[in-house]
C-alpha atoms as one frame of an Amber mdcrd trajectory, in Angstrom:
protein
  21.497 -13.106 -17.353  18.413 -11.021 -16.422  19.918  -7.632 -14.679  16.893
  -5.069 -13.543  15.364  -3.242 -11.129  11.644  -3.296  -9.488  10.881   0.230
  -7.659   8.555  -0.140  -5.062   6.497   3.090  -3.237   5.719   3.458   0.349
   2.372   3.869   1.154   2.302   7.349   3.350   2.339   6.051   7.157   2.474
   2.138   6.942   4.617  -0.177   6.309   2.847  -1.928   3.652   4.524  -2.063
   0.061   2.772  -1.238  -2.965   3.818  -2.229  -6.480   4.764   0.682  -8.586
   6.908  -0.388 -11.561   8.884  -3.573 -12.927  11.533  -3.861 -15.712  14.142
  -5.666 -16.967  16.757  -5.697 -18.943  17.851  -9.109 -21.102  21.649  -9.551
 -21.690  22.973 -13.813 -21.700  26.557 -13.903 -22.302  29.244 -15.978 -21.521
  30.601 -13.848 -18.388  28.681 -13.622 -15.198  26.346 -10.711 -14.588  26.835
  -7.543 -12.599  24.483  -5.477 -10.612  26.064  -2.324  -8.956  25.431   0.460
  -7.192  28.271   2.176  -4.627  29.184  -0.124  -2.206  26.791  -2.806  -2.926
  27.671  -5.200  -5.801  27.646  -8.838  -6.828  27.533 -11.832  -9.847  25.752
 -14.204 -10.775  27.123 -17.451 -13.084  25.976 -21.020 -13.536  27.986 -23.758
 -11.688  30.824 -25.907 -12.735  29.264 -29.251 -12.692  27.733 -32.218 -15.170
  25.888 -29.986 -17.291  28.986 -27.803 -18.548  31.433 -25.400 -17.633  30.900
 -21.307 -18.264  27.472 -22.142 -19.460  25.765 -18.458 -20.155  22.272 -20.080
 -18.969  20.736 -23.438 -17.779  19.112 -25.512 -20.345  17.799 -28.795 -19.410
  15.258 -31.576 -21.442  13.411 -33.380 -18.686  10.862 -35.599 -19.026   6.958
 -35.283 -17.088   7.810 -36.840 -13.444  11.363 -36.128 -13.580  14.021 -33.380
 -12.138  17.580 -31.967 -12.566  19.407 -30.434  -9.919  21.851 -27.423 -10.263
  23.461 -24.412  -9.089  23.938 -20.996  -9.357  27.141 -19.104  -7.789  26.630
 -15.439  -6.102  29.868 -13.473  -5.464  29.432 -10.259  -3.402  31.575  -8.175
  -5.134  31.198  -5.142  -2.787  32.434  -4.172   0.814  29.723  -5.299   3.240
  28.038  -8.509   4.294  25.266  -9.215   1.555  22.081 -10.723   2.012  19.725
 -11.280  -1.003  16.465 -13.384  -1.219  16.881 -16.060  -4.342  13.603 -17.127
  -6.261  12.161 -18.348  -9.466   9.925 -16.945 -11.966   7.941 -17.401 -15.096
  10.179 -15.847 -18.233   7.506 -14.247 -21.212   8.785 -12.088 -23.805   8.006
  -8.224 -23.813   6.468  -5.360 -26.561  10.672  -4.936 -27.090  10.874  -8.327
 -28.205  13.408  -9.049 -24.899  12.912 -12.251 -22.248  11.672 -10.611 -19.001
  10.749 -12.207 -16.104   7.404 -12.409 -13.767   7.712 -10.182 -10.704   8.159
 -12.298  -7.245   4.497 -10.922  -6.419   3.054 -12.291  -9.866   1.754 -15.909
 -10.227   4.007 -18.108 -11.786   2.724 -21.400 -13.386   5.464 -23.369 -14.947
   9.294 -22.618 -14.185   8.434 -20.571 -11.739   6.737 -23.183  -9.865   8.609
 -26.281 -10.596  12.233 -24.662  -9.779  12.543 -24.278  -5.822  16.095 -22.541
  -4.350  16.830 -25.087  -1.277  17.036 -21.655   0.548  15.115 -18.431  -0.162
  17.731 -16.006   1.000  21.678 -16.315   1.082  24.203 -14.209   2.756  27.902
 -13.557   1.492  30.860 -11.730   2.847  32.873  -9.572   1.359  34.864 -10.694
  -1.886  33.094 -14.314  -0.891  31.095 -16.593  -3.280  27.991 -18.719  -1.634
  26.447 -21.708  -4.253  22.746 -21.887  -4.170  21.661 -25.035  -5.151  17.967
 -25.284  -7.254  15.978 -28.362  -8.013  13.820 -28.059 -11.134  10.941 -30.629
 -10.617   8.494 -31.389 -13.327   5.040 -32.433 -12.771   3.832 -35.929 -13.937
   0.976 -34.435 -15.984   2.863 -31.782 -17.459   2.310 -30.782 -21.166   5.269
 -31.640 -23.578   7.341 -28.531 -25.169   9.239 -25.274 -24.156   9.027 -23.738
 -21.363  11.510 -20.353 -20.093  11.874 -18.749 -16.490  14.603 -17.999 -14.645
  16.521 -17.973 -10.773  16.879 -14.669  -9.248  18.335 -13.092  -6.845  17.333
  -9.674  -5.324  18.041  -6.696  -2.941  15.858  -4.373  -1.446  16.919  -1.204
  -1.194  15.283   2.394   0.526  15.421   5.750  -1.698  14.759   7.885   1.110
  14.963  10.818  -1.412  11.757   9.395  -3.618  10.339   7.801  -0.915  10.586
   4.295  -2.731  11.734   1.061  -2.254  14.254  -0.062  -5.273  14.416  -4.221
  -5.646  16.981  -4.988  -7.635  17.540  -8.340  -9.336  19.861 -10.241 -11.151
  19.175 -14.051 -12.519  20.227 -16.463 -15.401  17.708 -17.836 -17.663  16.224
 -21.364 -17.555  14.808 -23.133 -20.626  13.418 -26.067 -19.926  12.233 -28.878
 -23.084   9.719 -31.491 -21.347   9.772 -34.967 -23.229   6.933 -35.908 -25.385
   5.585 -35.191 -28.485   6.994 -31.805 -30.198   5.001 -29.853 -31.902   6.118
 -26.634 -33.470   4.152 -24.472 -35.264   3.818 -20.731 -35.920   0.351 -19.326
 -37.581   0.115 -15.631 -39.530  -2.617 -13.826 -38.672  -4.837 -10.867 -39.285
  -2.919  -9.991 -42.480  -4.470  -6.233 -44.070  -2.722  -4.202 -46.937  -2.881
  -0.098 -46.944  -1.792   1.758 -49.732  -0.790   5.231 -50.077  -0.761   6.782
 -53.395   1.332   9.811 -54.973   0.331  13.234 -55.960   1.934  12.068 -59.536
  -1.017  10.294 -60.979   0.831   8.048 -63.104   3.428   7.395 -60.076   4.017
   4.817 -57.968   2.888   4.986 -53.812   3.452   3.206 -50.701   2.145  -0.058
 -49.637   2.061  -1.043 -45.835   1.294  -4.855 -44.825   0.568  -5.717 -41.020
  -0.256  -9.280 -39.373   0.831 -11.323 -36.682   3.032 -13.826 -35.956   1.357
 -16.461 -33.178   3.182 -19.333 -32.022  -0.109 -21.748 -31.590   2.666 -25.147
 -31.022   4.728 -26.035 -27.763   8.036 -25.317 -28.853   9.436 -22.032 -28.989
  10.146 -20.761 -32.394  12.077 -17.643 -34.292  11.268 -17.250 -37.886  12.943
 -15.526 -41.407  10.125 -12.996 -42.946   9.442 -12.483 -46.579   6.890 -10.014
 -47.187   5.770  -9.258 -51.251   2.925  -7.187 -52.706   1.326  -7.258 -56.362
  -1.005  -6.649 -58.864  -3.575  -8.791 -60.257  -1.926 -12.205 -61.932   1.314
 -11.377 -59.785   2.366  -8.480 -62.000   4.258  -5.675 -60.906   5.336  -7.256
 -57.868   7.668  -5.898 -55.283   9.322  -6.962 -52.202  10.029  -5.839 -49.248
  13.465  -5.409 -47.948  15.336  -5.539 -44.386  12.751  -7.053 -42.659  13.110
  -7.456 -38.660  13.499 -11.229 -37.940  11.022 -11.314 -34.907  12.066 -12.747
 -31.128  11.515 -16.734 -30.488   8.440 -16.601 -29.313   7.417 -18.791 -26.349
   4.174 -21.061 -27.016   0.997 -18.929 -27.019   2.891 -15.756 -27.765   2.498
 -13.679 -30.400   4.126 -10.773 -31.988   2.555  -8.017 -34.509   4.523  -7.119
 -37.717   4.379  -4.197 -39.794   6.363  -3.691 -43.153   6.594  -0.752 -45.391
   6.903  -1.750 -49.477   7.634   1.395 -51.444   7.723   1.943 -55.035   4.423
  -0.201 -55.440   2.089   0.774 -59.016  -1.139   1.284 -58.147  -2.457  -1.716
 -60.192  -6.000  -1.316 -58.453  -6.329  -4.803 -56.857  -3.475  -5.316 -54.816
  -1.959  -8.927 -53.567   0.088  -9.163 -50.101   2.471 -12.437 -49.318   3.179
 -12.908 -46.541   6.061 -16.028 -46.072   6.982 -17.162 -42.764   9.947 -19.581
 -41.969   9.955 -21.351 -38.686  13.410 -21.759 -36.807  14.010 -24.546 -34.491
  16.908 -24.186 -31.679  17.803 -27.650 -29.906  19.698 -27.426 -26.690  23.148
 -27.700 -28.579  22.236 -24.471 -29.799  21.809 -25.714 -33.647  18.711 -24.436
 -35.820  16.174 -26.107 -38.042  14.240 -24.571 -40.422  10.866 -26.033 -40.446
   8.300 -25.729 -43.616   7.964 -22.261 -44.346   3.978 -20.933 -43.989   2.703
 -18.772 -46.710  -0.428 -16.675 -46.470  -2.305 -13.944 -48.584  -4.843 -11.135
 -48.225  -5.732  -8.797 -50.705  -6.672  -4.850 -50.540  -7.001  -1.771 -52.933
  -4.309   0.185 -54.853  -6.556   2.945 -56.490  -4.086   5.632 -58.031  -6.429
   8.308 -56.918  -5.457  11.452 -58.694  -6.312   9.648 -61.739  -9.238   8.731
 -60.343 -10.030  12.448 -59.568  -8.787  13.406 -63.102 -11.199  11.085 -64.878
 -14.093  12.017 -62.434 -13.419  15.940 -63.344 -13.067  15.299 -67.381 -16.544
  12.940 -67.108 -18.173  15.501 -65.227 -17.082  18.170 -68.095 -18.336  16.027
 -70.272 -21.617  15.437 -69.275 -21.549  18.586 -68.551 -21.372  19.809 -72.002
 -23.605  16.999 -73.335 -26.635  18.367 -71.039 -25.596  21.639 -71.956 -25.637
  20.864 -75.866 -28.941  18.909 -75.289 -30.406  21.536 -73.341 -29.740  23.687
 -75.980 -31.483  21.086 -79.063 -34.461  21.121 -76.807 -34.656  24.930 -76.813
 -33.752  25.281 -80.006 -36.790  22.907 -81.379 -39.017  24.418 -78.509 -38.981
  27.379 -80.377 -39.228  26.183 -84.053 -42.147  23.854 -83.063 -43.753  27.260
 -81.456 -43.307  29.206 -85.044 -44.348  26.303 -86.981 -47.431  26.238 -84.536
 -48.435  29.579 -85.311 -47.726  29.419 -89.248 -50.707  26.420 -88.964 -53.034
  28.788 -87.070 -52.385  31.675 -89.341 -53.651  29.244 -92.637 -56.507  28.303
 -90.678 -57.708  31.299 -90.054 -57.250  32.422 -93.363 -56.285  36.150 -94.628
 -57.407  38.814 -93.048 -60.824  40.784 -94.423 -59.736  43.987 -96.214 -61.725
  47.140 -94.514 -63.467  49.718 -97.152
C-alpha cells in the first residue's frame, strides 16, 4: 500500500497550484490501507477475483500486446460523502531505499501509462465501499522485464492555516513482468578503499570501502553483500560484518554502498572484495540466487606514524652523518693548512742571524 501526502502552496491571489513538496511512505501488508484525518477517512484493498483473495498488491506477467483487468475496493471509512480522483503512476525507489511513486503532475512512462482507472474520480457514502475497476494494457513493442507503479487514489484538501493545499494519497503497488527474454543482472561499480590509521604505530586502523550497486538487466533484483579487505597475497584479511542487504532495485537503478572494516593492519597495499549475490523474486514470491559477481580495487594502508618515526630517525641520521663529515672536512682543512705552511717554512730556509 503506498499511504502519503503531497502539500501543495497557493500562489498569493490566483488560483493556480504550484508544486511544493511530495512524499511517501511504503508499507504492503496483508490488511487494507488507511489514510485519516478527523472526519475524513478511507481503505484501500485489492479485489476478490481470479487473481487471489487478500492479495497485499497486484502482480501480473503479461505478455507485449496483451492486458489484465482488475480492481481495487475504496471504503469511506469516515462520516461524509467522499469523492477522490483515482490514477496511476510510475513506482522508482527512493535515497531511503522505499518504493515511492511519481506525482500525478510527473510523466509517467510505463505503469503509469499502460494502467487506465475506467473512471478518474469515484464517490462513496458513508461506511460504503465503491470497486474501481483498472485495465493494465501493454504495448506491442514493449521491452521484456520488470516493471513497478501503482493505482492511487487522492484527496485534496485546504490548510487555510499554512495557506496550502494537502493531497493526500493512498494506492497498492503494481508489479508488472512482460514476457520475453529475462535478463537479470546487477554490475558493482566505482569501488575505492580509504584507510584510516591509529596513533599506535604498530596498531591496527580503519578501512572504509564504497561502490555501487547498478541494476544494468530488466528484472528487478535484491542482492546478499560480502565485503573483505587485505594485504598483499590475501594476508591479514578481514571482513566486514552486518552489512545492509540493499532494496530490489528496479532496472536502471542504482544504489551506493558504504562499509566500515575495522581492525584492518596497515599492510601498505591494501585489497578490497567486493561480492555481490543477485536475488531473484518470481510472482509466487520464491527467490533465486543468481551467480554471485565479485569485483576488486585496490588502495593504500600506510601505517603513518611509523612512517613519521622512520622519517624523524633518517633525518637524525643524516643529520649526524653531515654533521660528522662536516666536521672530517674541517678537521683536514686545517691540518692541510699547517702542513702547507711547514713546506713554505723549509723553502724558505732558516732565518739569517743579525750581528
Amino acid at each position: 500500500m503506498y499511504p502519503s501526502v503531497t502539500r501543495w502552496k497557493k500562489r498569493a491571489r490566483t488560483t493556480t497550484l504550484a508544486l511544493l513538496a511530495a512524499a511517501a511512505t511504503v508499507g504492503v501488508g496483508a490488511g487494507p490501507a488507511l489514510a485519516a484525518d478527523g472526519n475524513v477517512a478511507w481503505t484501500v484493498r485489492t479485489a476478490s477475483n481470479g487473481y487471489g483473495e487478500a492479495r497485499s498488491s497486484y502482480s501480473y506477467n503479461v505478455n507485449p500486446g496483451g492486458a489484465v483487468e482488475d480492481a481495487m475496493v475504496v471504503a469511506n471509512r469516515g462520516k461524509a460523502p467522499l469523492t477522490l480522483s483515482v490514477y496511476a503512476a510510475d513506482g522508482f525507489t527512493t535515497d531511503a531505499g522505499q518504493l515511492d511513486l511519481l506525482t500525478r503532475d510527473a510523466k509517467s512512462v510505463a505503469i503509469g501509462a499502460w494502467a487506465k482507472p475506467e473512471a478518474g474520480s469515484v464517490v462513496i457514502q458513508p461506511g460504503k465501499t465503491a470497486q474501481v475497476p483498472f485495465t493494465v494494457s501493454v504495448p506491442d513493442n514493449a521491452t521484456p522485464g520488470d516493471y513497478v507503479g501503482g493505482i492511487l487514489t487522492t484527496l485534496t484538501q485546504a490548510d487555510q492555516a499554512e495557506g496550502i493545499n494537502v493531497d493526500r494519497r493512498l494506492g497498492i503497488r503494481i508489479k508488472l513482468r512482460v514476457g520475453g527474454e529475462l535478463k537479470p543482472n546487477l554490475a558493482i561499480e566505482g569501488v575505492h578503499v580509504t584507510y584510516a590509521g591509529s596513533v599506535n604505530p604498530f596498531g591496527k586502523g580503519d578501512a572504509t570501502v564504497t561502490y555501487k550497486i547498478h541494476n544494468v538487466g530488466n528484472a528487478a533484483l535484491s542482492g546478499q553483500q560480502a565485503v573483505s579487505v587485505s594485504g598483499p597475497f590475501g594476508v591479514l584479511r578481514v571482513r566486514a560484518k552486518d552489512i545492509a542487504a540493499p532494496p530490489e532495485l528496479l532496472p536502471g537503478e542504482s544504489w551506493d554502498v558504504t562499509v566500515p572494516i575495522a581492525g584492518v593492519a596497515p599492510a601498505v597495499s591494501l585489497a578490497a572484495t567486493v561480492t555481490l549475490t543477485p536475488l531473484l523474486t518470481d510472482a509466487s514470491g520464491s527467490t533465486t540466487s543468481l551467480k554471485p559477481i565479485q569485483v576488486t580495487a585496490h588502495g593504500w594502508a600506510l601505517p603513518w606514524m611509523l612512517v613519521l618515526v622512520l622519517v624523524v630517525l633518517i633525518a637524525v641520521l643524516v643529520g649526524a652523518y653531515l654533521y660528522r663529515r662536516r666536521t672530517r672536512t674541517q678537521r683536514k682543512a686545517r691540518e692541510d693548512a699547517r702542513v702547507r705552511d711547514a713546506v713554505e717554512q723549509a723553502l724558505r730556509g732558516p732565518k739569517p742571524q743579525t750581528p
